[in-house]
C-alpha positions, -999 to 999 in steps of 0.1 A, spaced: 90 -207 85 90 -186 53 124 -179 36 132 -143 25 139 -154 -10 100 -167 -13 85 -139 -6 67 -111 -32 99 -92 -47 95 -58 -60 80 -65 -96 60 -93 -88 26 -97 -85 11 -89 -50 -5 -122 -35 -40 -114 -25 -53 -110 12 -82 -107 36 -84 -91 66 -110 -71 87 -110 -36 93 -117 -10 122 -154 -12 111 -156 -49 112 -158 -54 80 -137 -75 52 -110 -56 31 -94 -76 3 -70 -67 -19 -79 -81 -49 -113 -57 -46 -89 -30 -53 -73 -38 -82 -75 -15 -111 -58 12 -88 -31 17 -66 -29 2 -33 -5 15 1 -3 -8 29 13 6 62 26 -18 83 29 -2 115 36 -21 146 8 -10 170 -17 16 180 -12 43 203 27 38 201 48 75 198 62 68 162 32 49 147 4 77 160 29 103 147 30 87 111 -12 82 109 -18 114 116 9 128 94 -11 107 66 -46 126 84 -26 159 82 -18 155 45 -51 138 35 -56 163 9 -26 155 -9 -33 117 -10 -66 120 -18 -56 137 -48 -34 102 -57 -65 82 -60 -47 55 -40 -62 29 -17 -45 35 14 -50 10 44 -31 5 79 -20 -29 90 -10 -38 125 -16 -69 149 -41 -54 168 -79 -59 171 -109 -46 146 -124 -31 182 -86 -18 189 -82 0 155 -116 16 157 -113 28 190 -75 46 177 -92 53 145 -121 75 165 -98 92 188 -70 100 162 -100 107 137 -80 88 108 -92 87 74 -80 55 66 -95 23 74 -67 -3 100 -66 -36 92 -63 -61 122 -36 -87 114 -34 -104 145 -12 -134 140 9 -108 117 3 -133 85 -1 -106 61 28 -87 78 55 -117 72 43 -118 36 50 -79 26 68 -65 50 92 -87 64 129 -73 68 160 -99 62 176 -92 90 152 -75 118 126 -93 139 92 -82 124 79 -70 161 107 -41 159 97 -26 122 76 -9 101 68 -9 63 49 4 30 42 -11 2 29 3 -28 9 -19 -57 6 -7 -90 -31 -9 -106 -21 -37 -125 -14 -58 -86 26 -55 -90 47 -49 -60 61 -14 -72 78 -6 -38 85 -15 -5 104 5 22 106 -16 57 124 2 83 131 1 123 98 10 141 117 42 154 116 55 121 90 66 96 88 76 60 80 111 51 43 119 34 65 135 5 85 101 -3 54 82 -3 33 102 -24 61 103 -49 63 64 -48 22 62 -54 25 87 -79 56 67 -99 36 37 -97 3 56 -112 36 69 -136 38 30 -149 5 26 -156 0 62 -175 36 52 -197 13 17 -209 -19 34 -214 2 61 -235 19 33 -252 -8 16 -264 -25 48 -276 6 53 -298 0 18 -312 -30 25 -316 -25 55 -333 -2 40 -358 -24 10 -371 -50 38 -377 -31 62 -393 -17 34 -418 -50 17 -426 -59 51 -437 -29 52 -462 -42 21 -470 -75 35 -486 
């Protein structure tokens, strides 16, 4: 059994993954580096709270979309399972079958809670670091305005570098040019 203190922390890098999706085919994290990823962990299809918070993140696909996140939903159920809840709740994400709940224990365990009874997101910067991580009892759910603001702080990180180094940048121009 895994021990809370092993597992990714916020900060550290995100261990990759592979699982399939609703479509049958492979998803892996590490084919999405270079920009944000969201993982939902939701703790089954066609359940009241989890069908509420899919197609709340349907409802406000607009406003994600304009996030340029990867956004993926992660529950035990089957590929068949998740296509046939993905067609009738006409998602726009693709669900990822974690069956034996492998890739669950590794992100979105809780310390204290049994992992049947909750629900998480995590959000991975561009760079593949664990930026946040909300895991809360299955009866709740996070709003679409808390987690857009969590994708959009960990796009933040990555525009504070980039701006960073163009300052650098700047500078070892600007002085090579005294220079001359």
């Amino acid at each position: 059994m895994e021990r809370i203190r092993d597992l990714p922390k916020i900060g550290s890098r995100a261990p990759n993954f592979a699982l399939f999706t609703d479509k049958g085919l492979e998803w892996r994290l590490a084919d999405h580096r270079d920009t944000v990823v969201v993982l939902l962990f939701y703790p089954g299809n066609e359940t009241l709270v989890c069908t509420r918070q899919l197609c709340s993140v349907r409802d406000n696909w607009q406003r994600y979309l304009k996030t340029n996140a990867a956004i993926v939903g992660i529950s035990p159920g089957t590929p068949e399972e998740h296509h046939e809840f993905s067609v009738k709740r006409h998602l726009p994400i693709p669900l990822l079958a974690d069956p034996g709940r492998k890739v669950t224990r590794v992100f979105a365990k809780h310390w204290l809670y049994p992992i049947n009874i909750t629900r998480g997101i995590v959000v991975i910067d561009a760079k593949g670091i664990i930026r946040s991580r909300d895991i809360m009892l299955r009866a709740f759910r996070p709003s679409d305005d808390h987690l857009i603001r969590d994708i959009y702080a960990a796009r933040g990180d990555e525009m504070t570098e980039k701006y960073e180094r163009l300052k650098l940048r700047s500078r070892i121009f600007l002085r090579s040019r005294k220079q001359i």
